[in-house]
C-alpha positions in Angstrom: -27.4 -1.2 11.0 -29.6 -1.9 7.8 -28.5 -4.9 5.3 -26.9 -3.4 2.8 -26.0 -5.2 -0.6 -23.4 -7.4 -1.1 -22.0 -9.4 -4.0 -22.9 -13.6 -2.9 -20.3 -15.8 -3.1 -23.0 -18.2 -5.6 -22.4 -15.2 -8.1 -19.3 -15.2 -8.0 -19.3 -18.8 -8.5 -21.7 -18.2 -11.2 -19.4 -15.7 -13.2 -16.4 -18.3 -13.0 -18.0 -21.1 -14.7 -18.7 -18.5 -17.7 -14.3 -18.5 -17.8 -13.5 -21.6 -16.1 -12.6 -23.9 -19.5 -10.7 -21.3 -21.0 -8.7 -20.5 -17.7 -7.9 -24.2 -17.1 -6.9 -24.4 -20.8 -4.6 -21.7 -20.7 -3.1 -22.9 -17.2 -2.5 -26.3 -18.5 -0.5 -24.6 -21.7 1.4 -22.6 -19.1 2.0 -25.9 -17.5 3.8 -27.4 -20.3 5.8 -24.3 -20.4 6.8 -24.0 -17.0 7.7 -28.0 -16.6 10.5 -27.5 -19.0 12.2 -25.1 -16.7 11.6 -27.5 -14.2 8.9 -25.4 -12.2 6.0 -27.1 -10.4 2.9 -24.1 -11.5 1.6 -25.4 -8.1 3.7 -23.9 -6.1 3.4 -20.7 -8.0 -0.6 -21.0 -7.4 -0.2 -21.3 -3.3 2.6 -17.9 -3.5 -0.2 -16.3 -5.5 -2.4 -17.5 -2.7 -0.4 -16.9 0.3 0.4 -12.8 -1.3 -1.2 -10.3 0.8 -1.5 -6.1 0.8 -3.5 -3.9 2.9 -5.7 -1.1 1.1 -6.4 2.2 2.5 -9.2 3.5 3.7 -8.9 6.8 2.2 -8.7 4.9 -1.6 -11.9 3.8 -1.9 -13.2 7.4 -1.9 -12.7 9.6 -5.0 -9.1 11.4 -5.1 -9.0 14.7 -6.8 -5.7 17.1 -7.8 -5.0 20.8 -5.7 -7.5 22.0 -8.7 -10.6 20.0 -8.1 -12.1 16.5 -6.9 -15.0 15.0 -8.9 -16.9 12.8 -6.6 -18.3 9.1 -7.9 -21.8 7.8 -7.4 -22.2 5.4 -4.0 -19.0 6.6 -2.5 -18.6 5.7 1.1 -19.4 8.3 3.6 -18.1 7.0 7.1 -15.6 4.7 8.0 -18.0 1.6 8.1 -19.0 2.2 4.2 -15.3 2.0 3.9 -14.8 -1.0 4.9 -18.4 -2.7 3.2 -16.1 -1.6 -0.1 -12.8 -2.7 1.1 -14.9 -6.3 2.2 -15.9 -6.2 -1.4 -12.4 -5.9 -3.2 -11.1 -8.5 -0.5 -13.8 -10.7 -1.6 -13.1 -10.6 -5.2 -9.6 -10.6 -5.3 -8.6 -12.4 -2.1 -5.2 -11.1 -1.5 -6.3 -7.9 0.2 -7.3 -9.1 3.7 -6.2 -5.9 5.5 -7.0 -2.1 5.9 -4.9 0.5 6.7 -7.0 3.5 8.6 -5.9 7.3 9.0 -6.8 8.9 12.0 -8.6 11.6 12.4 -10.6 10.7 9.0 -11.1 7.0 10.0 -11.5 8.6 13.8 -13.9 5.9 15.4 -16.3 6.7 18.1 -16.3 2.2 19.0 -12.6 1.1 18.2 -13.8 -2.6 19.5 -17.2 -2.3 17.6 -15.1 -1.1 14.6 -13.1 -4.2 14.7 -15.7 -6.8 15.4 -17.6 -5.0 12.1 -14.5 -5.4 9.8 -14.2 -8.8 11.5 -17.6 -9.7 9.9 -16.3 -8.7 6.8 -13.3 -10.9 6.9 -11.0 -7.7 7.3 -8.3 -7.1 9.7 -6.2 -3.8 10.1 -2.6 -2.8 8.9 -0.7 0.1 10.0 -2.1 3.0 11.6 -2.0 6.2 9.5 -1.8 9.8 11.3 -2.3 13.2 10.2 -0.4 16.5 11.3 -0.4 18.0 8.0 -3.8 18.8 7.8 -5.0 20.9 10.2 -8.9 19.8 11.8 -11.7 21.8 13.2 -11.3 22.8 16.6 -7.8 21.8 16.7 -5.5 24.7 18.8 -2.2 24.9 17.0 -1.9 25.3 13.2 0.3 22.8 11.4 0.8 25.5 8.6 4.6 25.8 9.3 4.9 22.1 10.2 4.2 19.6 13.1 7.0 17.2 15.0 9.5 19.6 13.4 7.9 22.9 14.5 9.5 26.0 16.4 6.9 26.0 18.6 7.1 23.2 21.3 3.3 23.3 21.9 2.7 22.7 18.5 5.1 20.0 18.2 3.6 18.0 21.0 0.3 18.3 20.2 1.3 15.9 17.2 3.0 14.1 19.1 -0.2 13.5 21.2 -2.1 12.8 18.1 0.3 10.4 17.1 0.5 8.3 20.4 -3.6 8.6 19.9 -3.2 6.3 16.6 -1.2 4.0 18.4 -4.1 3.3 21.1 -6.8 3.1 18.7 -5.0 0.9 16.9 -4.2 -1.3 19.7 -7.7 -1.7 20.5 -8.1 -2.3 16.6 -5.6 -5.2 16.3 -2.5 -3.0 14.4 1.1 -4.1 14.9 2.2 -0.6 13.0 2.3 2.9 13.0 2.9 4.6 9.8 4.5 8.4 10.4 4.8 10.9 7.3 5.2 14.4 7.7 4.4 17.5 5.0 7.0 19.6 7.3 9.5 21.5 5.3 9.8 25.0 3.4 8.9 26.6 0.3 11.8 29.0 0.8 15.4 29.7 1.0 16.3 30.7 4.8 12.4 29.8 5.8 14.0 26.4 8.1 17.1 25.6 9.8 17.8 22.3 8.3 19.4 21.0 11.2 17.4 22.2 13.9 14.3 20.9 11.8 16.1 17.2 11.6 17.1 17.5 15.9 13.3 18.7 16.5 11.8 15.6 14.3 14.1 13.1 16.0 13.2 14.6 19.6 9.6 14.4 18.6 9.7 10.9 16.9 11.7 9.3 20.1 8.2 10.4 22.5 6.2 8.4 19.7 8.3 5.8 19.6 8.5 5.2 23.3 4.9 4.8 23.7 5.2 1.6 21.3 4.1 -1.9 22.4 6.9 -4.3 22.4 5.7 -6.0 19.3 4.8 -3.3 17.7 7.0 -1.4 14.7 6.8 2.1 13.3 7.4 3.1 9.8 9.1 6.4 8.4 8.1 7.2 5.4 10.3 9.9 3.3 9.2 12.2 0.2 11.4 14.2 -1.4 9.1 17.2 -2.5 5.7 18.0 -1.7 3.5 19.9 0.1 7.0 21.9 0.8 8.8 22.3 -2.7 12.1 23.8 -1.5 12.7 21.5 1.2 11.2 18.8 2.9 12.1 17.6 6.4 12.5 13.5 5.6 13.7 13.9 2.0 14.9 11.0 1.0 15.9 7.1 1.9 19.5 8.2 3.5 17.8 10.6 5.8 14.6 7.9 6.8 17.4 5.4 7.3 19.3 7.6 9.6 15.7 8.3 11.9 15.3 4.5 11.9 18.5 3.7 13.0 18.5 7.0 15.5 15.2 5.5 16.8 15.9 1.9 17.6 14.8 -2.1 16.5 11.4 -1.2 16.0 11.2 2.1 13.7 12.1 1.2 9.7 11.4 2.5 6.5 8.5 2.6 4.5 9.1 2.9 0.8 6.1 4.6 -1.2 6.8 4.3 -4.9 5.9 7.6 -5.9 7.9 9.5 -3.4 11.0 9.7 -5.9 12.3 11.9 -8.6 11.7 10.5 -11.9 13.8 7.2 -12.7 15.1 6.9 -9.3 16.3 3.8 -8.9 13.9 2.3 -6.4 14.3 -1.5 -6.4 18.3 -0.3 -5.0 16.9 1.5 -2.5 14.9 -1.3 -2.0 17.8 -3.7 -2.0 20.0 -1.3 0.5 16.9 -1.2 3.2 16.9 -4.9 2.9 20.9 -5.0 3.3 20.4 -2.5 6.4 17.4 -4.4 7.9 15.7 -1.5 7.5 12.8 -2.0 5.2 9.7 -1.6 6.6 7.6 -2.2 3.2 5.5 -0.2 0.9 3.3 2.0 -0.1 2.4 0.8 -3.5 1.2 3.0 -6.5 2.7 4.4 -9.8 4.4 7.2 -11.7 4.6 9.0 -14.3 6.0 12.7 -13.0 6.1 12.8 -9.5 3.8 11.7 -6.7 1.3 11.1 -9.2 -0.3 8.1 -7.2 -1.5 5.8 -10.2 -2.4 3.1 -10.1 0.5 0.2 -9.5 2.1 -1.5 -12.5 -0.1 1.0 -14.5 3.0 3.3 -16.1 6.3 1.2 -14.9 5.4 -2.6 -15.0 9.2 -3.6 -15.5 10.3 -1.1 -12.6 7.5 -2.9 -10.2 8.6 -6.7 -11.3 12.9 -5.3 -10.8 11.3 -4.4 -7.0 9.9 -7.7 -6.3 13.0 -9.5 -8.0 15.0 -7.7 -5.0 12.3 -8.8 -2.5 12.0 -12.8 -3.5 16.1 -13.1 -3.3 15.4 -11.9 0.2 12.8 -13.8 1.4 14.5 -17.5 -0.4 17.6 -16.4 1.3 15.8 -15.6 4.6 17.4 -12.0 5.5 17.1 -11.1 8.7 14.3 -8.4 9.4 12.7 -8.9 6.5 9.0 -8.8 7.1 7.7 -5.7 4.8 4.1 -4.6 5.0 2.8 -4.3 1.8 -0.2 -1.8 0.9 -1.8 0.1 -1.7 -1.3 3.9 -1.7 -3.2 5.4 -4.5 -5.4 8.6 -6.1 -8.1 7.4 -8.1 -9.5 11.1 -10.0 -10.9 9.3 -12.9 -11.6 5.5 -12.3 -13.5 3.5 -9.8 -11.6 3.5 -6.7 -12.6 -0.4 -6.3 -11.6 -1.1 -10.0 -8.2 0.7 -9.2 -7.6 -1.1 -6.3 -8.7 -4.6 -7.4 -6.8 -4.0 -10.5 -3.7 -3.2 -8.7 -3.8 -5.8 -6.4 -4.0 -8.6 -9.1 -0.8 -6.8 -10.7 0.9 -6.8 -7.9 0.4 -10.3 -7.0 1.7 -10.7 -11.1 4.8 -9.2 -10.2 5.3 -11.4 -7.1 4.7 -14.7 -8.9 7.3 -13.7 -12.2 9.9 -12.7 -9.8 9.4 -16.3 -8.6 10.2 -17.4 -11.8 13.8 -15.5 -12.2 16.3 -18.3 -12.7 18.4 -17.5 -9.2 21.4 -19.5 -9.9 21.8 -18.4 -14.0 21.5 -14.8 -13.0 24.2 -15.5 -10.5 26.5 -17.4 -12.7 26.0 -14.3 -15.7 26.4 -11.4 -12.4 29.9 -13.0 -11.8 30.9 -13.8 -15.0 30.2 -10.5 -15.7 27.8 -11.0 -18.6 25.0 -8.0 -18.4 23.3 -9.1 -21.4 22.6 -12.9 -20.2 21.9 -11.3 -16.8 18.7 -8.9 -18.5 17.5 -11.8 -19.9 17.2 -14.2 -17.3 15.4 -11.3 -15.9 13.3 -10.5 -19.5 12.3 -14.1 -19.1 10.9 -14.2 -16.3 9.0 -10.8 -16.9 7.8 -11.8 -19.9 6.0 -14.9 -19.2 2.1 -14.6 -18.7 1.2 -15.5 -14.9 -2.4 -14.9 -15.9 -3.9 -18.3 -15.4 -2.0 -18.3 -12.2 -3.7 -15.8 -10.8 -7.1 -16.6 -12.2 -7.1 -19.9 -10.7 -5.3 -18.8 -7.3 -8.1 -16.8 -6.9 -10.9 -19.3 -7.9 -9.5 -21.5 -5.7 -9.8 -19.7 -2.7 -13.4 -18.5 -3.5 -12.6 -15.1 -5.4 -13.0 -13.8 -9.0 -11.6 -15.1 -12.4 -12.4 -11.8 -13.5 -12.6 -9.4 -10.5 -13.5 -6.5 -12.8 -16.1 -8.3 -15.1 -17.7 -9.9 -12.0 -17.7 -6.3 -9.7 -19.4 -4.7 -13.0 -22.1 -7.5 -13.7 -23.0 -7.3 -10.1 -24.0 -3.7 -10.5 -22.6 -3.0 -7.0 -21.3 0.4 -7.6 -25.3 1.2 -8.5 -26.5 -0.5 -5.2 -24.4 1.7 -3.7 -25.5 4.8 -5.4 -29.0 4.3 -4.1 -28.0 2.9 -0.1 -26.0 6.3 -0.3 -27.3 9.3 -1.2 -24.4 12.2 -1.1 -24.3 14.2 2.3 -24.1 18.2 1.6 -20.5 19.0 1.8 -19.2 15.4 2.4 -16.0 14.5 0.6 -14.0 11.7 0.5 -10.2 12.2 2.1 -6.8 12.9 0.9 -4.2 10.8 -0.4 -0.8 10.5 1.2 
């Protein structure tokens, strides 16, 4: 395979020294500020450091809406130009060591040469992604009227099959997950038998899950609308949590932002699963809507810090099960998809650090006195106060960006990649789930 460009660590280095005085300043203010609530900032700067989410394959290609997709210059057109991009954002940001592949799209014809590639990219994989609501050239059934819930038991285990397919690829690739979402359900009254549909799923999930390794996990992720309006199969948190626990230790649920009605209350969903020892982790993105699949902390910054505020009080109390798998699930129609994603990365690893910030005990002592208004702002405090240096210098430190998205656009890598990769006629970049 021919050397394609990269962005060298020296110019990276070279951008940071441009910022470097004005970082340190602003961390040293921050400091001051932090000493006199008693917080060492140096902890903060190795949880920055230690923060990790996966991105998806499928998000550094152009999204698009049900009306159209407008494709971006030097997009990636196989699963290998993927992950050069994904290498890049990983590189710049450092918290993003991990990709999350969907099978068939990511479909490779060398699962070990695929890994040892990434590998050479300092990339590992996350969960396993697969697809039965999409239906594939030369497949034999049609997933039109659903997959693991359909009437017809052929069609039903031919996703089953492909589903079991994703969990040998993906041992060969390294994954320790298997991410399941379905687009079964019905845009009309008396089209499905609710129950039936539910008995079929759990029938068809159990054949997955049995052909899991022993330390492997598998993740159920829920949506309450979308691609079937009037009903949809796995609905909501309750019915995911229900699956999980009809399934076993190993099957959990996977939480993706956008998959609520508007101002659900998501970090108590989030703080149930935790309860249950169900949580599996998240798909990360934003909303305005619906499933719009923004880009995280873009529309709801306060709503994304309240989720991580549930997730630090369970990982200083140590709850059991708690090891959530964090990635990035997002659409990007009108951005750069490695902006997006190196943008959203950095915000959540914002959110992480001021949740480490929350005074635990005063936000106890104002809960059981019953005092909401001291309560909000132990919380305000905490969400207020700019992490920013943090993050700069966590990054620095480990040999990433000050300022990923200055640094990305000076490198003119997005016009390298224009010229190693001239559009294929009728290529497109994949879906968003």
């Amino acid at each position: 395979m021919a050397t394609n460009f990269e962005i060298e660590d020296s110019f990276i280095a070279k951008q940071n020294e441009k910022a470097r005085a004005w970082t340190e300043e602003d961390y040293a203010h921050l400091a001051k500020q932090l000493r006199r609530q008693n917080v060492d900032i140096e902890d903060l700067v190795k949880k920055a450091q230690a923060f990790r989410v996966a991105v998806p394959s499928w998000g550094v290609g152009t999204g698009g809406t049900r009306f159209a997709r407008f494709a971006g210059i030097g997009e990636p057109r196989d699963i290998y130009e993927k992950l050069e991009d994904c290498g890049t954002i990983f590189k710049l940001v450092r918290s993003t060591p991990a990709v999350s592949l969907h099978i068939p799209w990511d479909q490779p014809d060398d699962a070990t040469k695929l890994r040892e590639f990434a590998g050479a990219h300092g990339l590992s994989f996350d969960a396993m992604n697969s697809n039965t609501f999409q239906d594939q050239l030369g497949q034999e059934h049609s997933y039109k009227f659903g997959s693991l819930t359909h009437p017809d038991k052929a069609v039903r285990d031919q996703a089953i099959a492909h589903n079991v397919e994703c969990i040998e690829i993906g041992k060969t690739l390294g994954s320790k997950a298997h991410t399941v979402w379905i687009g079964d359900g019905g845009n009309f009254p008396g089209q499905q038998n609710f129950r039936r549909a539910l008995k079929r799923y759990l029938e068809s999930m159990r054949e997955i899950y049995a052909a899991l390794p022993d330390d492997w996990r598998v993740f159920i992720e829920h949506k309450f609308y979308e691609p079937a309006f009037y009903s949809t199969v796995i609905n909501d948190w309750g019915t995911s949590y229900y699956c999980a626990r009809e399934l076993g230790p190993k099957a959990f649920c996977l939480v993706d932002l956008g998959h609520h009605a508007p101002n659900v209350n998501i970090e108590m969903i989030v703080a149930r699963l935790i309860q249950f020892g169900k949580l599996a982790g998240f798909h990360f993105n934003d909303s305005k809507y619906g499933d719009d699949d923004l880009d995280s902390g873009s529309i709801k910054p306060f709503q994304l810090f309240l989720i991580f505020n549930e997730l630090v009080e369970a990982e200083l109390s140590n709850e059991p099960n708690f090891n959530p798998a964090y990635m990035l699930d997002q659409s990007h129609n009108v951005t750069d998809p490695i902006e997006s994603l190196m943008m959203s990365a950095v915000e959540l690893v914002r959110a992480y650090v001021q949740a480490q910030l929350v005074d635990r005990a005063a936000l106890t002592e104002a809960q059981e006195r019953c005092d909401p208004l001291l309560a909000l702002s132990v919380l305000k405090q905490a969400f207020t106060t700019d992490v920013a240096p943090i993050l700069a210098l966590a990054r620095a430190r480990t040999g990433g960006a000050i300022d990923p998205i200055g640094t990305y656009r000076a490198s003119r890598y997005r016009q390298y990649k224009h010229e190693e990769r001239p559009a294929r006629k009728g290529a497109a970049a994949s879906g968003i789930v």
